[in-house]
Structure formats: C-alpha cells, structure tokens
GUDO-97273 format. One record per residue (C-alpha): residue number from 1; x, y, z. Coordinates in nm, 3 decimals. Example, Ala and Ser with C-alpha at 12.3 -4.5 7.8 and 13.67 -1.06 7.14 Angstrom:
residues 2
R    k        u        v        w
R    1    1.230   -0.450    0.780
R    2    1.367   -0.106    0.714
end
This chain:
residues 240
R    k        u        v        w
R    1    0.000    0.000    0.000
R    2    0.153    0.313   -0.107
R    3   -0.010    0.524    0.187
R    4   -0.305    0.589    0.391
R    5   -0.489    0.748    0.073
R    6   -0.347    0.453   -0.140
R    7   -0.596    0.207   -0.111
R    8   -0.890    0.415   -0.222
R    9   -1.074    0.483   -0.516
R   10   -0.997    0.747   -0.719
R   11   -1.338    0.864   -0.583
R   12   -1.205    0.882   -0.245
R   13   -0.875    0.995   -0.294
R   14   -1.049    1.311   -0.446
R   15   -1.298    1.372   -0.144
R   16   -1.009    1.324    0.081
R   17   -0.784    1.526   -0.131
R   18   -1.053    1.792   -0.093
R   19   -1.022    1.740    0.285
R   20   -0.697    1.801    0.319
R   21   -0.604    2.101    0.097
R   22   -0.925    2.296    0.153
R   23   -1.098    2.225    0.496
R   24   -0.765    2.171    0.686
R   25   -0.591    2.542    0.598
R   26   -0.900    2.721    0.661
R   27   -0.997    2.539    0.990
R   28   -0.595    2.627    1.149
R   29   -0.630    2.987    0.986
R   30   -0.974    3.047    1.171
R   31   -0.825    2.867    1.502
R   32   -0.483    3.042    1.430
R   33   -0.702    3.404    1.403
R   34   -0.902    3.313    1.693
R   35   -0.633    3.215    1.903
R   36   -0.495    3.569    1.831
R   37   -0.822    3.766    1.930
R   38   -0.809    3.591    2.299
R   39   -0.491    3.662    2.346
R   40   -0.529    4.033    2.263
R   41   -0.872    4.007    2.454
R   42   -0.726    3.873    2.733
R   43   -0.405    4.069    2.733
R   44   -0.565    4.375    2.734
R   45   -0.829    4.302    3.028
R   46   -0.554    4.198    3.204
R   47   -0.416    4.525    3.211
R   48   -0.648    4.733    3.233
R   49   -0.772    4.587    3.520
R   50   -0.461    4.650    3.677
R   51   -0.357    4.989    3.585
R   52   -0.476    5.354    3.618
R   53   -0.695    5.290    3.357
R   54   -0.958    5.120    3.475
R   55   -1.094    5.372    3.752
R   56   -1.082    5.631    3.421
R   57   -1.342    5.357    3.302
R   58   -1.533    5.356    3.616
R   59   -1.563    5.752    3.669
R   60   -1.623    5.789    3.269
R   61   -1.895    5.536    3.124
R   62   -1.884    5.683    2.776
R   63   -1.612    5.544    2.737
R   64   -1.744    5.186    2.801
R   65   -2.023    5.319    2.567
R   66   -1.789    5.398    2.298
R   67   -1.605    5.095    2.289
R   68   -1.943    4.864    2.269
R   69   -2.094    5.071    1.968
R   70   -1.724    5.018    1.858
R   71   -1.702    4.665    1.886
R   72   -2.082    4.613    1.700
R   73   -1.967    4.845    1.446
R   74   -1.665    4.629    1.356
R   75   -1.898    4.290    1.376
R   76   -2.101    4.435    1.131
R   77   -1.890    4.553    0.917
R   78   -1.632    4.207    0.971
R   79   -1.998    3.982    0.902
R   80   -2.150    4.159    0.595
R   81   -1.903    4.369    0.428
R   82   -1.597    4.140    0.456
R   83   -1.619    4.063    0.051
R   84   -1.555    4.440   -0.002
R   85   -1.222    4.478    0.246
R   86   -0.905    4.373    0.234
R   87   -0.739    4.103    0.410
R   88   -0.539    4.336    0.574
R   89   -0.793    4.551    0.646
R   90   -1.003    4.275    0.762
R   91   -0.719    4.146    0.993
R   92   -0.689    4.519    1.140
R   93   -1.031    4.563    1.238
R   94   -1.028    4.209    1.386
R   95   -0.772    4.271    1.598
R   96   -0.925    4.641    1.691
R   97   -1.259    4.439    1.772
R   98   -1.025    4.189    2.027
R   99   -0.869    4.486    2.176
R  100   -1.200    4.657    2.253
R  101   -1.378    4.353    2.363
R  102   -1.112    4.320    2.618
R  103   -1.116    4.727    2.725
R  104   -1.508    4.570    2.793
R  105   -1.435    4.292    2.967
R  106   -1.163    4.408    3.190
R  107   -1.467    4.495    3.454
R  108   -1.480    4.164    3.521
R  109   -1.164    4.187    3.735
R  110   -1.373    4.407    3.964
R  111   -1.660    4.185    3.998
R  112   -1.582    3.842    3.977
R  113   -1.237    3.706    4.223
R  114   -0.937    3.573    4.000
R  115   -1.045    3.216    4.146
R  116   -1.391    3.224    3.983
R  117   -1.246    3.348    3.646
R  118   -1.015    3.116    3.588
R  119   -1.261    2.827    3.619
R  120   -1.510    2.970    3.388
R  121   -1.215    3.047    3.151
R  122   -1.126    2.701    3.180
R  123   -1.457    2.553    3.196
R  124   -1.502    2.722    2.849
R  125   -1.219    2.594    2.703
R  126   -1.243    2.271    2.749
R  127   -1.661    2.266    2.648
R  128   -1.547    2.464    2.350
R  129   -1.282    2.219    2.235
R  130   -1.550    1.925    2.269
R  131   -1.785    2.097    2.063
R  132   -1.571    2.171    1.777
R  133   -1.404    1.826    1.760
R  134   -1.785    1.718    1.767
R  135   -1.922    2.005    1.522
R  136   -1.619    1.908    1.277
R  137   -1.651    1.553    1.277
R  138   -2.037    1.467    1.310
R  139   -2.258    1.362    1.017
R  140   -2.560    1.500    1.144
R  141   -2.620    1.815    0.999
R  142   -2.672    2.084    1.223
R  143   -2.779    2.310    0.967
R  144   -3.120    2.158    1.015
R  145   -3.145    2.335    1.332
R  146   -3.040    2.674    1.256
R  147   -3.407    2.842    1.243
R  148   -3.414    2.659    1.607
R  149   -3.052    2.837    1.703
R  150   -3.184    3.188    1.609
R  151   -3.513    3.132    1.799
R  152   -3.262    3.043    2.098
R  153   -3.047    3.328    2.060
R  154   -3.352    3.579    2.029
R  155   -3.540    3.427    2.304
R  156   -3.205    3.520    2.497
R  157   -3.167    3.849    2.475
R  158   -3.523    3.930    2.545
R  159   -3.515    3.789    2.867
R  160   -3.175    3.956    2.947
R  161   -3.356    4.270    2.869
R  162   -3.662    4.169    3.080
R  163   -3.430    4.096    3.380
R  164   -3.285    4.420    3.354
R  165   -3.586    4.591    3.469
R  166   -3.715    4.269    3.732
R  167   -3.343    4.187    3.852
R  168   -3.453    3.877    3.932
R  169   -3.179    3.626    4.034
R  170   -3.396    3.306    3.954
R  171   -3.449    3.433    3.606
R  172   -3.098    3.518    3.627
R  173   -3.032    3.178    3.683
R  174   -3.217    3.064    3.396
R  175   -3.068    3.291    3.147
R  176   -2.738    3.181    3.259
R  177   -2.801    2.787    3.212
R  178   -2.994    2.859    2.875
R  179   -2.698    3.126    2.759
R  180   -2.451    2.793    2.844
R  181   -2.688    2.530    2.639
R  182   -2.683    2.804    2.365
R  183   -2.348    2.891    2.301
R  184   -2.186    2.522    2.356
R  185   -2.449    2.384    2.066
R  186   -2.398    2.699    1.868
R  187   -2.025    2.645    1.900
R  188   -2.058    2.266    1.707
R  189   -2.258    2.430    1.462
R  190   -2.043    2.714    1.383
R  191   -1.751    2.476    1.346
R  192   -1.943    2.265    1.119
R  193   -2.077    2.585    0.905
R  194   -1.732    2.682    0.880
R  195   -1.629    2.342    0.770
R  196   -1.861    2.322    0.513
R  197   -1.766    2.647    0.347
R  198   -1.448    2.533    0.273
R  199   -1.584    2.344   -0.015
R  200   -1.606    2.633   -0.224
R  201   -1.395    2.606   -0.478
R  202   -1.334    2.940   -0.502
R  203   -1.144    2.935   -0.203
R  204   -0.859    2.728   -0.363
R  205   -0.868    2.937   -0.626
R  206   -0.828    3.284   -0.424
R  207   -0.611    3.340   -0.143
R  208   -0.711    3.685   -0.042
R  209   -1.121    3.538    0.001
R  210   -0.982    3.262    0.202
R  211   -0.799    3.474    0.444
R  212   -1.151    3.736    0.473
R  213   -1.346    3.410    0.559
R  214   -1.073    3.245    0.785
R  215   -1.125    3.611    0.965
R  216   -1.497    3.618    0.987
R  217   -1.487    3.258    1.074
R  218   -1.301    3.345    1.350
R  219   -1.485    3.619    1.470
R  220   -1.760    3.378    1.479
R  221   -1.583    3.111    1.728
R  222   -1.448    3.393    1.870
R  223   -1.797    3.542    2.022
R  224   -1.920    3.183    2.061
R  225   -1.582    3.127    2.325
R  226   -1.633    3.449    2.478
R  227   -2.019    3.437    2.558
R  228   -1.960    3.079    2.643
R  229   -1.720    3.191    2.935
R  230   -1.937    3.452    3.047
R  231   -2.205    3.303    3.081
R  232   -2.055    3.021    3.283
R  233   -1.878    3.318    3.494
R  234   -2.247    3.416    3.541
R  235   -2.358    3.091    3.621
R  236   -2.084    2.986    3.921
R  237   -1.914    3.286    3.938
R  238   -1.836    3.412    4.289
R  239   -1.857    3.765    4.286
R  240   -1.638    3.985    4.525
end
C-alpha cells in the first residue's frame, strides 16, 4: 500500500484530497485568528484591570459606551461587508474588535475574584474544544437546526432585557443555564458551518477570500468562546 490514501478509489482519494487542501488550511487559519483575538482580549483586560486605567473607566462610562458601539460596528462591518475589504484591512479591524472587547471585559476583574475566572475560563475551554471536535466531525447536519438556534439566541436576549428591569436572580439563573446550552451547541454548529464552506472552490482558487473568511470565521468562534465563558462566569461565578 503506497499510503493511507493509497488504497482508495480514485473517488475517495479526491474527497479526501478535498479534505486536506481545503478544509484543513482554513480550519488552522480560523483557530490560528481566533487564538490571536483571545490573546489580545485577554491581554488587554488583564491590564487594564490592573492599571490607572480602569478607575478612568469607572468615573467615565462613555467610554465603556464607545467601545461597545465600537465593537458592534466592527462585527457588522467584519460579518456583511468582509467581501468588499481587504485582508489586511479585515485582519486590522479584527484585531481592533479583540482589543476593545477586552477594554469591555476588563470589569470583570472588579466583579468576579481571580479564582472564579479562571474556572469559567477554563470551563469554556475545554466545552469549546468538545464541541468543535464534535461540530467538525459529526454527520448529522446541524444546519437543520439553525431556524431553532436563532429562535434560541432571540429568546435570549429578550429575557436579558426583561431581567434588567425585574433583577430577578432566579431568572438570572435561567438565562445563565440557557446562555450555556446556547453557546456550547452553537459552538458545534459554527464549526461545522465553517467546515462546510471550505468546499467552495473558489477558495482554492483565491487566497485573499480565504484569508476574509478564515477572519470572519473566526470572529464567529471567537464570540461563541467568549459568551460561552461569560455566561458560565455568570452561572458559578463568585462575585467579590
């Protein structure tokens, strides 16, 4: 046998040929860009939370403000208009968007203790890599389910609004648990939405669209890590 791909059909060989040249450089370019994001993320909560500048965030909420219209500005613009930009362009405002996510969540240093974020951090990590082995390697198609996902994610934010004006901590509760369910299923199906683009040709064909979609692809895995953790943060979270 002259290799692993050697005893297949010619069939095979192509599917798997497929595989390897287009589904396995755009899967460690989205993880590669994603990787980068949390790092920035967490880099810059980090210290901010430990510097002068987070009691300029505390006595000046517009700038909070500012960096949240920011940061859906950029997802926006990173989720419909990425055709139109550059890669490098693309890249930038990715890595803006990671900075300013983690000016926002730097204010969790203030309200959750170190102990409590690492295990949510960790917690999310490991849930997240479970998902996307699962999401990458399933054959059920979890595209099936995506009217059900949006449904989910709507129902969500309604009731965060809701509890805004009851602060209730049962319903608190509940949005916490359902945010969890959410984002770990929403996690298998990004991964497997992702996956699945890589069988446009077109991909092989131009470098420049494959780097734009390894970038919104990893924007995508991106917020579903991030909520993920927060939500778990939410859920066991000791607060100071």
């Amino acid at each position: 046998m002259s290799g692993f791909f050697g005893s297949q059909n010619e069939k095979d060989q192509g599917a798997f040929g497929a595989l390897r040249v287009e589904i396995r450089p755009l899967m460690r370019m989205v993880y590669m860009w994603m990787t980068l994001g949390l790092v920035i993320s967490g880099v810059v909560a980090y210290y901010v939370a430990h510097s002068s500048i987070m009691d300029k965030l505390i006595d000046s909420p517009g700038i909070l403000i500012g960096a949240i219209v920011g940061e859906l500005a950029l997802v926006m613009a990173l989720s419909f208009l990425f055709r139109r930009l550059s890669p490098t362009v693309a890249g930038i405002m990715f890595i803006a968007y990671a900075v300013l996510n983690g000016l926002t969540l730097s204010l969790i240093f203030i309200v959750y203790n170190v102990g409590a974020i690492n295990l949510a951090f960790f917690s999310a990590a490991g849930t997240f890599a479970a998902m996307s082995v699962l999401g990458y390697t399933t054959e059920l198609d979890l595209s099936k389910y995506r009217t059900y996902f949006i449904m989910a994610l709507v129902g969500l934010v309604i009731a965060m609004v809701i509890n805004l004006f009851l602060n209730s901590s049962g319903l608190d509760l509940i949005i916490s648990m359902a945010g969890v369910l959410i984002f770990t299923v929403l996690t298998a199906y990004d991964t497997q939405r992702i996956k699945r683009m890589a069988a446009d040709p077109a991909l092989s064909e131009d470098g420049s669209l494959l780097m734009k979609i390894s970038i919104r692809g990893a924007l995508t895995l991106y917020l579903d890590f991030v909520n993920l953790f927060l939500f778990l943060l939410r859920l066991f979270g000791r607060r100071r």
